[in-house]
C-alpha positions, 0 to 999 in steps of 0.5 A: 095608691091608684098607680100602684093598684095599676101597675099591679094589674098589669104585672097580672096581666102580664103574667096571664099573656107571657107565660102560655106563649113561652111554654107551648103545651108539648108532649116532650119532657125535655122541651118543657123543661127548656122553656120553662127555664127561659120563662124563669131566667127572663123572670129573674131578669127583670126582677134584677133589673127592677132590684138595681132600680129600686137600690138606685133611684128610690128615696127614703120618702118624698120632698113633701108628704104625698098625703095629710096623714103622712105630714101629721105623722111627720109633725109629731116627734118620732118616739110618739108614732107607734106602728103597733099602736096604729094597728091596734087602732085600726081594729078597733074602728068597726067600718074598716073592720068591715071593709076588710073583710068585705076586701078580703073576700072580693080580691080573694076570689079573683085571687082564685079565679085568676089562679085556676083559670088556665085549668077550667078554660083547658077543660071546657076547651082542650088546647086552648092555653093561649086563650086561656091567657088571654081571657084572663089578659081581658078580664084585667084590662076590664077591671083596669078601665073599670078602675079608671071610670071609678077613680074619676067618678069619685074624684068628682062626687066623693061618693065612695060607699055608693061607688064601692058597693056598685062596683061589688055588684057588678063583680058579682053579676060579671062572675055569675055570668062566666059562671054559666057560660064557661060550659056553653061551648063557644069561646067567645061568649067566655071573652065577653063574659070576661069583659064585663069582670070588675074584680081588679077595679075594686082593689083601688077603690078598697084603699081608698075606701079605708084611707077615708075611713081610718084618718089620721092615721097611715095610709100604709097601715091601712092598705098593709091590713087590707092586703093580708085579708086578701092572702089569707082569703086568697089562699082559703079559696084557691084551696077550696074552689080547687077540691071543689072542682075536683068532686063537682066540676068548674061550675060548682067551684065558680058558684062557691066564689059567688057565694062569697061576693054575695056575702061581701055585697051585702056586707058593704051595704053595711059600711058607713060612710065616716069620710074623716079625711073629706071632714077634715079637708072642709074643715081646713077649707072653712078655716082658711076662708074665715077673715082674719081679725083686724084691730084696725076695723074696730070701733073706737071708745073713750076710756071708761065707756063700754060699746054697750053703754048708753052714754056711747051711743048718745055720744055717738049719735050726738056727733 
């Protein structure tokens, strides 16, 4: 789940540097629409390459289960697993019900923010498109080493609510400090603010967050319903934050997406840590390490005695 929240961020990446590099601002209609094309036939190009890939080296499913919770789907006969039933089951479980929406609300702002950056970095600096690429390429890469401290900070404590909540805050702290140097007037300080953006670093955490949460059951069940909170949240913002900055300007739009990463901070505080899959993976652990019984370690008794009796433990001692 980490490689994909990685490679997602890289695609994003990406996407922030190429395209202000294959389609310079020119006044020409002609020569806009000729760059757009190649940007789009390269496009469809990879995404060919990658389709063929896909058709051709991608298995149904692995050798073995990547996870406990796939090879508890696999042991049962397959009529008894019902992907409706699993995410009725999900939404009822009141933590991820909360993390859902607390992920919905933080990948939705930089859903936003990635979207209408290129348009509030132009407006405070005119001809600036490149720039504007790369600030959004730094604020990934911020994120993605961000997601690389986490993931081995957790794999070391197991502290996920503590680790998800620091991590919000400082999603909050690193937009509110863009949100009130963007207007300053000198670019760099705007590249600076952008490093210290961990929007991207809580996508993996999110998962597996709730892949803790919602045990046994499907990691991909999870994951499917805390992408579909990010869209629709996604899709809310980006609309708002764009009228907002029509009537208001960029600073009233980037102060409406704070609002929400306060709300989503103060709502992960209200998560429970119920790690089922770090229980049942002690659980196993102490089974494991019990003894086996052994006859052969048993005391011995004559018939008709029992290891209790007082005659036992006469005879016992008067050999």
């Amino acid at each position: 789940m980490c490689c994909h929240c990685r490679s997602l961020s890289l695609g994003i990446a990406v996407g922030f540097l190429v395209p202000p590099v294959l389609v310079p601002n020119v006044e020409d209609v002609e020569k806009l629409a000729y760059h757009i094309s190649i940007m789009f036939f390269a496009t469809a190009g990879v995404a060919t390459a990658l389709f063929i890939l896909v058709v051709l080296v991608f298995k149904d499913k692995p050798p073995y289960p990547p996870s406990r919770a796939q090879a508890l789907i696999r042991s049962r006969p397959t009529e008894e697993y019902s992907y409706v039933q699993s995410i009725l089951c999900l939404l009822r479980n009141g933590n991820f019900l909360l993390l859902m929406v607390t992920y919905g609300l933080n990948t939705g702002c930089f859903y936003a923010l990635s979207t209408l950056l290129n348009r509030m970095v132009i407006h405070h600096y005119p001809g600036e498109e490149v720039n504007a690429g790369r600030i959004g390429l730094t604020i990934i890469l911020s994120g993605m080493v961000g997601a690389l401290i986490s993931g081995i900070w957790l794999d070391r404590t197991k502290t996920y609510k503590q680790t998800t909540l620091v991590v919000y805050i400082m999603s909050l702290v690193g937009m509110i400090a863009y949100t009130f140097t963007l207007s300053l007037g000198y670019l760099w300080v705007v590249f600076v603010t952008a490093g210290m953006f961990f929007m991207t670093g809580y996508l993996p955490l999110g998962f597996e967050f709730a892949a803790e949460l919602t045990y046994p059951e499907s990691e991909g069940t999870s994951s499917g319903l805390l992408n579909v909170s990010a869209q629709i949240f996604g899709i809310a913002f980006t609309i708002s934050q764009g009228q907002i900055m029509d009537c208001f300007g960029t600073k009233a739009g980037n102060l409406f997406l704070c609002s929400f990463l306060l709300l989503g901070t103060v709502m992960t505080a209200f998560v429970k840590a119920d790690l089922r899959r770090q229980q049942a993976n002690l659980d196993k652990e102490q089974t494991v390490s019990k003894p086996p019984f052994s006859p052969c370690c048993a005391p011995a008794f004559s018939s008709g005695q029992h290891p209790t009796s007082p005659l036992s433990r006469n005879g016992a001692g008067s050999s």
